[in-house]
C-alpha positions in Angstrom: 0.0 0.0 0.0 1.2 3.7 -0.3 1.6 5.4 2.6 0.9 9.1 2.4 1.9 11.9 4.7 -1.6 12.4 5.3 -2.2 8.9 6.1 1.1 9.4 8.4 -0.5 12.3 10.3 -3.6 10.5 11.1 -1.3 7.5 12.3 0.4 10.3 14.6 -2.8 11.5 16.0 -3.9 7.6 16.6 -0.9 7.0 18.2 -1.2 10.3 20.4 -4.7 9.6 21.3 -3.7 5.8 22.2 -0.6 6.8 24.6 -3.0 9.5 26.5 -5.5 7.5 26.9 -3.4 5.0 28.1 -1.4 7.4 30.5 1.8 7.0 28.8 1.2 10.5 27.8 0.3 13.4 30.7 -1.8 14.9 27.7 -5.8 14.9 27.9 -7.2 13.3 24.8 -9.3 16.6 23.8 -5.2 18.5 23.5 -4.5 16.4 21.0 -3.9 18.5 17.7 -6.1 17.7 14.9 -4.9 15.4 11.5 -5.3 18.8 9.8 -2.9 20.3 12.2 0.0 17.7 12.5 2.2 18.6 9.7 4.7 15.6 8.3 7.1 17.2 5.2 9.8 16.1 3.8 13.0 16.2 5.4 15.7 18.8 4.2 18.4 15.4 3.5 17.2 12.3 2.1 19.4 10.2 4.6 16.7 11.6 7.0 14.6 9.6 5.8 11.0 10.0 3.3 8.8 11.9 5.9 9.7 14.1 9.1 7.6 15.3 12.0 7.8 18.2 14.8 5.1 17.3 16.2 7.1 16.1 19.6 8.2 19.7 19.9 4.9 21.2 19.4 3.6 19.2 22.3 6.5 18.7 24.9 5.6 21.8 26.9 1.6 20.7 27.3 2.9 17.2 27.8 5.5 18.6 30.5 8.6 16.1 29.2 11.2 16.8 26.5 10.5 16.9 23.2 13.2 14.0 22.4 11.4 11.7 25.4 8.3 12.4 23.8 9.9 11.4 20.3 11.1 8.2 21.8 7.7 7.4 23.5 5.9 8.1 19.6 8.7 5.8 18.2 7.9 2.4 18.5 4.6 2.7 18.2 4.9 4.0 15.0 7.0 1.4 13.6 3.9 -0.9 13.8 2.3 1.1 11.1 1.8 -0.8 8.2 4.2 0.6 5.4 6.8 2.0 7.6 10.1 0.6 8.0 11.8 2.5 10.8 11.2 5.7 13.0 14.4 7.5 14.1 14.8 10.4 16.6 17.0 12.8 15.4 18.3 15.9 17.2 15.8 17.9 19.8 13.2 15.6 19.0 12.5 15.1 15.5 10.9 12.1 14.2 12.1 11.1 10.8 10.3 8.2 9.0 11.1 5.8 6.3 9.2 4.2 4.6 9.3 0.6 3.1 10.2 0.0 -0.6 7.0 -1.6 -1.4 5.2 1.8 0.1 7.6 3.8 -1.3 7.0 2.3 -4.7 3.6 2.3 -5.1 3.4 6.2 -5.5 4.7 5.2 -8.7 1.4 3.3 -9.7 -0.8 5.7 -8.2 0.9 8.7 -10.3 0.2 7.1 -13.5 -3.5 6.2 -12.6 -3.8 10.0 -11.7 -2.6 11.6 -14.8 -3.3 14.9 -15.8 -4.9 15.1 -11.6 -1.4 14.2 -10.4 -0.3 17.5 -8.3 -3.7 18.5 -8.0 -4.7 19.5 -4.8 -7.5 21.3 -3.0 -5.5 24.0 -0.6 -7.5 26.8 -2.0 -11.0 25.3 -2.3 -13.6 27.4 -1.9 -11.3 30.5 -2.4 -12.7 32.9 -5.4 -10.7 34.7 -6.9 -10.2 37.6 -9.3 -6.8 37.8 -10.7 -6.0 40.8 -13.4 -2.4 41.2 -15.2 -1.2 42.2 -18.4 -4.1 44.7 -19.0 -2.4 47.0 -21.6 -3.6 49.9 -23.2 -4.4 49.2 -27.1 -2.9 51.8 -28.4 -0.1 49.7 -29.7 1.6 45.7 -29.7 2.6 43.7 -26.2 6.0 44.7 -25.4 8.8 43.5 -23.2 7.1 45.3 -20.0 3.9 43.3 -20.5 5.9 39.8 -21.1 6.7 39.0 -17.7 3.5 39.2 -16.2 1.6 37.6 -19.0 4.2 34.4 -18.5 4.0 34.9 -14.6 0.2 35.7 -14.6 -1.2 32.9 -16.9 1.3 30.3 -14.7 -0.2 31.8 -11.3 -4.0 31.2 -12.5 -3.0 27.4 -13.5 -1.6 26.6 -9.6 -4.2 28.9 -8.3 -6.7 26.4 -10.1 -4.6 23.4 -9.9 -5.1 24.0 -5.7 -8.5 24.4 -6.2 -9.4 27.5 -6.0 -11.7 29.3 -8.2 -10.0 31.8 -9.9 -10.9 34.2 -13.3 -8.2 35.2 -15.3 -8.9 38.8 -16.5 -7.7 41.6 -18.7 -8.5 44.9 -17.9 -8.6 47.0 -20.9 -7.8 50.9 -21.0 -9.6 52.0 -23.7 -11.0 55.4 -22.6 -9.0 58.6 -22.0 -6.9 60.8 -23.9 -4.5 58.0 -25.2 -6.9 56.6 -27.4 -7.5 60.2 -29.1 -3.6 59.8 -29.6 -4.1 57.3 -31.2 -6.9 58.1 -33.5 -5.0 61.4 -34.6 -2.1 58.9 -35.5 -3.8 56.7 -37.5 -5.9 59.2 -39.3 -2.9 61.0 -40.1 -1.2 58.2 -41.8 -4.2 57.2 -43.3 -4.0 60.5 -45.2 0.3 60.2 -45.4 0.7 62.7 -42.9 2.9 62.6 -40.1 2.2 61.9 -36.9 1.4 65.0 -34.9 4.0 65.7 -32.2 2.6 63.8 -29.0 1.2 60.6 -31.2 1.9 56.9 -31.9 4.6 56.4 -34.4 5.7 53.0 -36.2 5.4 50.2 -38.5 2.2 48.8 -36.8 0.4 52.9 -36.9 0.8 52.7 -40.3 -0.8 48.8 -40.2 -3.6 49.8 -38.4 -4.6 53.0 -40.8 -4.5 50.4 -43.8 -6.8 48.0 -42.0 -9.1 50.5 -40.8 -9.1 51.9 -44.8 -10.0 48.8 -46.0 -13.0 48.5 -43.4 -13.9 52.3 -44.2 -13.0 52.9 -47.5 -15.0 56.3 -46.9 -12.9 57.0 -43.9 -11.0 60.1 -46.0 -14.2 61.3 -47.4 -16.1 61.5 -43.6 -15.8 64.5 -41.4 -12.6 65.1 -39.5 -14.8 64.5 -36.0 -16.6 61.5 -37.3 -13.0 60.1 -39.0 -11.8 60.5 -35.7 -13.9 57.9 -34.0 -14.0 55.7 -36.5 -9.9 55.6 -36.9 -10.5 55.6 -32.8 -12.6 52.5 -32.3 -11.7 50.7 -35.7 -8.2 50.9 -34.4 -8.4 50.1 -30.8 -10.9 47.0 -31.9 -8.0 45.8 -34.3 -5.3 46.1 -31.6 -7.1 44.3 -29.4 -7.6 42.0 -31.7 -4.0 41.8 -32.2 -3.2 41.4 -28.7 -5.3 38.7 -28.1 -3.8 36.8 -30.7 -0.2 37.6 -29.7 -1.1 35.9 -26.0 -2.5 33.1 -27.6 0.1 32.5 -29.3 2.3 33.0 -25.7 -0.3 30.2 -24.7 -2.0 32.9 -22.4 -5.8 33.2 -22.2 -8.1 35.4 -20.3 -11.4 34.6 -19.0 -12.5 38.0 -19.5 -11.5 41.1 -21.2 -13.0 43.7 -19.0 -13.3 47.2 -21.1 -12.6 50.3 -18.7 -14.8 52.6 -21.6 -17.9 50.3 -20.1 -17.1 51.7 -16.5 -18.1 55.2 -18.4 -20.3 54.0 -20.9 -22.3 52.5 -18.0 -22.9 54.9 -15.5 -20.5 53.7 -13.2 -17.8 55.9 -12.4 -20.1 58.3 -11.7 -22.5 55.6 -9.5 -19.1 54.7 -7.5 -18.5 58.0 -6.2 -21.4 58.1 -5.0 -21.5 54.8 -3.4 -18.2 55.9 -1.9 -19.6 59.0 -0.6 -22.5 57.1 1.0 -19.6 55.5 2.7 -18.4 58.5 4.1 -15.3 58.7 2.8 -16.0 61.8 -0.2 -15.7 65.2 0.3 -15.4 68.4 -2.2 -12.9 70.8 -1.8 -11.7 73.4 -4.7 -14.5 72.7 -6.9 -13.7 68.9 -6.9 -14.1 65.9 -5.7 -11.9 63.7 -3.4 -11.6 60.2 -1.9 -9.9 60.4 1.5 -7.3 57.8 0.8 -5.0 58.8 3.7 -7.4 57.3 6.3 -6.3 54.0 5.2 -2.4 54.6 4.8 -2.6 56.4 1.2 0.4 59.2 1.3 -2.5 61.8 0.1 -6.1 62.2 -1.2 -6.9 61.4 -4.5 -9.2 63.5 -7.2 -12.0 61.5 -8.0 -13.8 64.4 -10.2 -11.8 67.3 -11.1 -13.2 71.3 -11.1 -13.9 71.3 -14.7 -16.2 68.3 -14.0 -14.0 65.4 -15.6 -13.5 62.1 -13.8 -9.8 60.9 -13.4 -8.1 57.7 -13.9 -8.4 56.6 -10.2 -12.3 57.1 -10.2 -12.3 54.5 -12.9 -9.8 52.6 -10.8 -12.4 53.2 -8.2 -15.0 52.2 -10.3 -13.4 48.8 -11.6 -13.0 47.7 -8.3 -16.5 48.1 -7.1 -17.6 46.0 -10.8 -15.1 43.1 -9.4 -16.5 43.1 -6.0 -20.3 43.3 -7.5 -19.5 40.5 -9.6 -18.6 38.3 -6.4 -14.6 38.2 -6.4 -14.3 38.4 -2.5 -10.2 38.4 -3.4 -8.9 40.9 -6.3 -5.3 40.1 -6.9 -4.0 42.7 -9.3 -0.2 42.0 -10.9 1.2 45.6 -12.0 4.7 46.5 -13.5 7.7 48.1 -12.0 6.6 51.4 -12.5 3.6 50.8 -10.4 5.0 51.1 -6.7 3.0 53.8 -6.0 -0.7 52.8 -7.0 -0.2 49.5 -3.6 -1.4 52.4 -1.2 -4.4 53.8 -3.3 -5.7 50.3 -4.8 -5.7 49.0 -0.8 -7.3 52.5 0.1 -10.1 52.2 -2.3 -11.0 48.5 -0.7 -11.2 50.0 2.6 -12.9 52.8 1.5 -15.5 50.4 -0.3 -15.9 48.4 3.1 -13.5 45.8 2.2 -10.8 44.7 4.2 -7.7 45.7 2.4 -5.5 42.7 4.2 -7.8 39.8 2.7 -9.9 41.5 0.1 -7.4 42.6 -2.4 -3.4 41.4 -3.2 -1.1 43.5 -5.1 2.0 41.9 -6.6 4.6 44.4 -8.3 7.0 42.7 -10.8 10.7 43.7 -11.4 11.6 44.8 -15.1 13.4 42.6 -17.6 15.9 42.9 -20.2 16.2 40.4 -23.1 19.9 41.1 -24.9 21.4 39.1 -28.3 22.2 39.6 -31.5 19.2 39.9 -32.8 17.7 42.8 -30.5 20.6 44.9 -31.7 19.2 44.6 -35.3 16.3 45.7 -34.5 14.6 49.2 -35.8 13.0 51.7 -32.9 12.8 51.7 -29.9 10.0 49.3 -28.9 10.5 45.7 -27.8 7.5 43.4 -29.1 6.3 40.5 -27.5 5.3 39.1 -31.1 9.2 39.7 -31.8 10.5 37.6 -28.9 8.0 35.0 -30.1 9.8 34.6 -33.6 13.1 35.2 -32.6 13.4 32.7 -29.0 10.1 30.8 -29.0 7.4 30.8 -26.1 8.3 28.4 -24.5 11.6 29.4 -23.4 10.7 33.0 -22.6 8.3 31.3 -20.2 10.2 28.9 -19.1 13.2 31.0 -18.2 10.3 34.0 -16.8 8.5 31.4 -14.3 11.9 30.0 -13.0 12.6 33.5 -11.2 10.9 35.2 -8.5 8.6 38.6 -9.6 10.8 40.5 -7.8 13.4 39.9 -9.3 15.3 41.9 -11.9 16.4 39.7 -15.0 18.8 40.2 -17.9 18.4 37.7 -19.5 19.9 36.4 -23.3 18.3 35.8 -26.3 20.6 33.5 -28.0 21.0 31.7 -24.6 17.5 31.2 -24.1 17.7 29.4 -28.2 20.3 26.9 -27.1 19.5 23.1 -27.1 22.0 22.2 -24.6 21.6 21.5 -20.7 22.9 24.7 -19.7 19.6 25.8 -20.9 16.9 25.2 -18.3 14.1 25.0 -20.4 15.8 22.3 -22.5 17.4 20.6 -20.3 13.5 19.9 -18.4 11.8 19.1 -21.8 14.5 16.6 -22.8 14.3 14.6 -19.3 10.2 14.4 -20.7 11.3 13.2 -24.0 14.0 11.1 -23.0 10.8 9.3 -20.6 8.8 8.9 -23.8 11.8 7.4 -25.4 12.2 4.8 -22.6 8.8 4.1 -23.0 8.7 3.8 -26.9 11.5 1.5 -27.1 10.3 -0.4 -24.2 7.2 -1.2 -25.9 9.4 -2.4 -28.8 11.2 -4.9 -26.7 7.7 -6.3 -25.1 8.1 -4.2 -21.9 4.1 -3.4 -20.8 3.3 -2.5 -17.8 0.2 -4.5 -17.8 2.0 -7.2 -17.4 3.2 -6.9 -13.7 4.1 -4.3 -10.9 6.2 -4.9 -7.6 6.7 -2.2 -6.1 9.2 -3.7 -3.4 11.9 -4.1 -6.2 11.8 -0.1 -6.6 15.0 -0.2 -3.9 18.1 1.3 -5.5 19.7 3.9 -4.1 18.2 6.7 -6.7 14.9 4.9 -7.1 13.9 6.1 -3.6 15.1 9.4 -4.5 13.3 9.9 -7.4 10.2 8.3 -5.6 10.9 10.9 -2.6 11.2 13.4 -5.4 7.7 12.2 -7.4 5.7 12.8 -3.8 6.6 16.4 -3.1 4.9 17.5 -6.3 2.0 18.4 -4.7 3.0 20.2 -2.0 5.3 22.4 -4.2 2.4 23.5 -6.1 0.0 24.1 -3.3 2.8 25.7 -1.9 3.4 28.1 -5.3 0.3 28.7 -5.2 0.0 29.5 -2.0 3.2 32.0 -2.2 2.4 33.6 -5.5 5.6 32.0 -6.5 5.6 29.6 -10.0 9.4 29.5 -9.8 9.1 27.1 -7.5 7.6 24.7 -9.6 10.3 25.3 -12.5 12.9 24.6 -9.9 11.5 21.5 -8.8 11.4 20.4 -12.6 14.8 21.0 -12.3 15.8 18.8 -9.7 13.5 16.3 -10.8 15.3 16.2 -14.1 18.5 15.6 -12.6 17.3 13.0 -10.4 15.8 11.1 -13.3 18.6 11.4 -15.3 20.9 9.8 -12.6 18.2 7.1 -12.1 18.4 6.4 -16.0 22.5 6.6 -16.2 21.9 3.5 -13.6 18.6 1.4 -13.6 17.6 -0.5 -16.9 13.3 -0.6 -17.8 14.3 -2.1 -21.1 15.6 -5.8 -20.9 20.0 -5.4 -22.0 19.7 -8.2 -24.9 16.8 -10.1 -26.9 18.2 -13.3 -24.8 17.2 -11.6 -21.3 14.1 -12.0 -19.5 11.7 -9.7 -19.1 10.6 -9.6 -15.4 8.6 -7.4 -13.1 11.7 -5.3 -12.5 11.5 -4.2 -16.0 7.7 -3.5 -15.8 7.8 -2.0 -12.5 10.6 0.6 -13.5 8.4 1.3 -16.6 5.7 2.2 -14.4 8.7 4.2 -12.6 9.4 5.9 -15.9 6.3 6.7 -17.3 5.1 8.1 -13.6 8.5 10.5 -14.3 6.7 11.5 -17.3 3.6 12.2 -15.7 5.1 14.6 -13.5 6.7 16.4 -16.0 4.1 16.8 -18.3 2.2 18.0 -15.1 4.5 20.4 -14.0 5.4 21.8 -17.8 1.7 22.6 -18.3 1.1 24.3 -14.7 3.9 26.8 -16.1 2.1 27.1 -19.4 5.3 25.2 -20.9 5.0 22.3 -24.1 5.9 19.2 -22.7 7.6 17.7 -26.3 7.6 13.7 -26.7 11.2 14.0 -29.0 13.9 16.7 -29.1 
């Protein structure tokens, strides 16, 4: 049987229970911790053992004995445990567990029945949330800023979903204000073959976008300047949207919605959400505007809702947007903004409490660091702007996730391009997908030699030396991506891939699934280490997908 750590916690808390009721243990039964609470992880060495426990240190105090007596009292008794080999104390009063092979080995069996579910875990259930990133202004192509959290974003809503929370992915689209008259000046004027006026949009894709909106308006030069305007205006910013859209598809990124902030306006509802907010008691006028007073919750200053000449401003649609996400029933609103967004942390958790939310548990902001993409190719390029849809063509999406999702947010990254292109195990990205191709490969040419693991599994022959290690390896999965989830951090998954690789490729330099000539028999080792193999894959596969990575069956 496998022996889980949940199933090792409950044994703890039987065992527990058992020695106070017995009076072995000065502890009343009703002060023994919940299953839920008795945590059994993975030990920091793998001579430690598969599973370790504090639990002897949590309780010595309301026991009234050491924590290593009380170690040695849990001991023994959980030896008799069905699956585990050996309990040894270690140190203050740790309690680190191994299991047998056969235990051990059976994860192996119950990964490849779980598939795609592998990992899976429900951490976050019943959690809804709303998480926003990317949200550009379509004025103009993805670029560089917007790659990181479109990689780092898309990964984050897979674990938050993979630990079962409910969770929308949503763009938030800034398509009102005075940018999008830039850009309908801009395209007008190079629909007529004018310049752009000082203060517009200039480039390749300007000129694009006044062809395309020519061919849907072939009138478009013959229609008043106001009415050329809005067409070159909404035309445009529907084609760049468009665009956009298709650029994070192809970046495998997809939103569940594409909220449009000129619906905030169109609706009614900035101007609805300053009153709500004054019903609040949190508005007041003062020089012929209107204010939100932000610095009750922490903001450095009051922000302008309205301004004299009557005009809402961008943080009253801010304002605005939040109230649509809490209307809509997001009780969490996790926004991921760029480097350049420091200062909006203090307004956005101001306008929760101002709404009635609590700004600790009703809204998250993550700030990411900015990144720098360097290589030949980037010096050949024209202007100034960085495209995502150029990083596409020139590295690939997969390793501009890849090597985006193995760092933390935070972090500043220089990374280059003709680094990232490599096919060589220096680069990460390869190095992971080849370890899931090589599996494949193991598993192909087993098939060839008769190798089915139909045929037979013993899960007590998975006992050399970097067997258990993988095995140890293949359980921790889920907790590293309950854990990333939990943390906000994907890189943890990429760096788990990473070990895993490395483990795997040890355990194939020494451990044969495929019989070593046509004369040899196959046995159950050679099934069972197929079931090892493909389990390998499993994980992979799972682990490539959560970071929105191909998982390629030959390199």
């Amino acid at each position: 049987m496998r022996v889980t750590p949940e199933q090792l916690a409950a044994a703890i808390h039987a065992v527990l229970t058992e020695a106070a009721a017995s009076g072995d243990l000065a502890l009343a039964e009703a002060d023994v911790p919940a299953v839920e609470a008795l945590r059994v992880e993975r030990p920091r060495s793998r001579e430690h053992g598969d599973w370790a426990s504090n639990v002897a240190m949590q309780l010595a105090k309301r026991a009234g004995m050491p924590p290593r007596r009380l170690a040695e009292l849990v001991s023994p008794r959980l030896e008799d445990v069905a699956g585990v080999a050996a309990v040894d104390v270690a140190g203050p009063g740790f309690l680190n567990i191994t299991l047998d092979a056969a235990s051990a080995g059976e994860l192996a069996r119950s990964i490849v029945e779980a598939g795609p579910a592998y990992g899976r875990n429900d951490t976050m259930a019943g959690r809804i949330i709303n998480l926003e990133f990317v949200s550009a202004n379509p004025t103009g192509p993805l670029h560089i800023g917007h790659t990181r959290w479109a990689a780092l974003g898309d990964a984050l809503h897979r674990l938050l979903a993979a630990s079962g929370a409910d969770v929308t992915a949503e763009h938030y689209t800034n398509d009102a204000g005075a940018q999008t008259m830039r850009l309908a000046t801009s395209v007008l004027a190079r629909a007529r073959g004018e310049e752009v006026p000082e203060g517009g949009y200039a480039g390749d894709y300007v000129d694009a976008l006044a062809e395309q909106v020519q061919q849907a308006r072939p009138d478009l030069l013959s229609l008043p300047e106001e009415e050329a305007l809005e067409v070159c205006r909404d035309t445009g910013m529907a084609l760049q949207v468009a665009a956009n859209e298709q650029t994070l598809t192809d970046f495998h990124v997809t939103f569940d919605v594409w909220f449009s902030e000129k619906s905030l306006h169109d609706a009614g509802a900035v101007a609805q959400a300053v009153d709500r907010l004054r019903e609040q008691g949190h508005v007041y006028d003062a020089d012929g505007a209107v204010w939100l007073r932000t610095t009750d919750f922490g903001d450095d200053k009051d922000r302008v809702l309205i301004r004299a000449n009557g005009e809402p401003t961008y943080f009253a649609a801010d304002c605005a947007y939040y109230l649509s996400k809490k209307d809509r029933g997001f009780p969490e609103k996790v926004y991921m903004l760029g480097a350049d967004h420091h200062g909006y942390v203090g307004r956005l958790k101001a306008i929760a409490a101002c709404a009635g939310d609590d700004p600790e548990t009703n809204i998250e902001v993550l700030i990411g660091q900015l990144i720098n993409i360097s290589g030949e190719r980037m010096g050949r390029r024209r202007g100034n702007a960085v495209y995502l849809s150029d990083l596409l063509d020139w590295i690939g999406a997969d390793p501009i996730r890849y090597s985006l999702g193995r760092f933390p947010a935070d972090t500043p990254l220089d990374l280059d391009g003709e680094e990232l292109r490599k096919r060589s195990n220096d680069n990460p990205v390869f190095y992971v997908q080849y370890a899931h191709a090589r599996t494949c490969n193991v598993a192909r040419l087993a098939g060839e030699d008769g190798v089915r693991r139909e045929d037979g599994f013993d899960p007590a022959l998975l006992d050399h030396p970097t067997e258990s290690v993988l095995l140890a390896a293949l359980g921790d999965f889920p907790r590293v991506v309950a854990q990333a989830a939990q943390l906000r951090e994907p890189h943890r998954v990429a760096r788990y891939l990473e070990d895993l690789a490395g483990h795997f490729h040890k355990w194939y330099d020494e451990c044969r699934v495929r019989p070593m000539s046509a004369e040899e028999e196959i046995t159950d080792l050679h099934r069972t280490r197929l079931w090892l193999n493909d389990a390998m894959r499993q994980v992979l596969a799972n682990g490539l997908d959560l970071l929105g990575v191909s998982a390629p069956e030959r390199m």
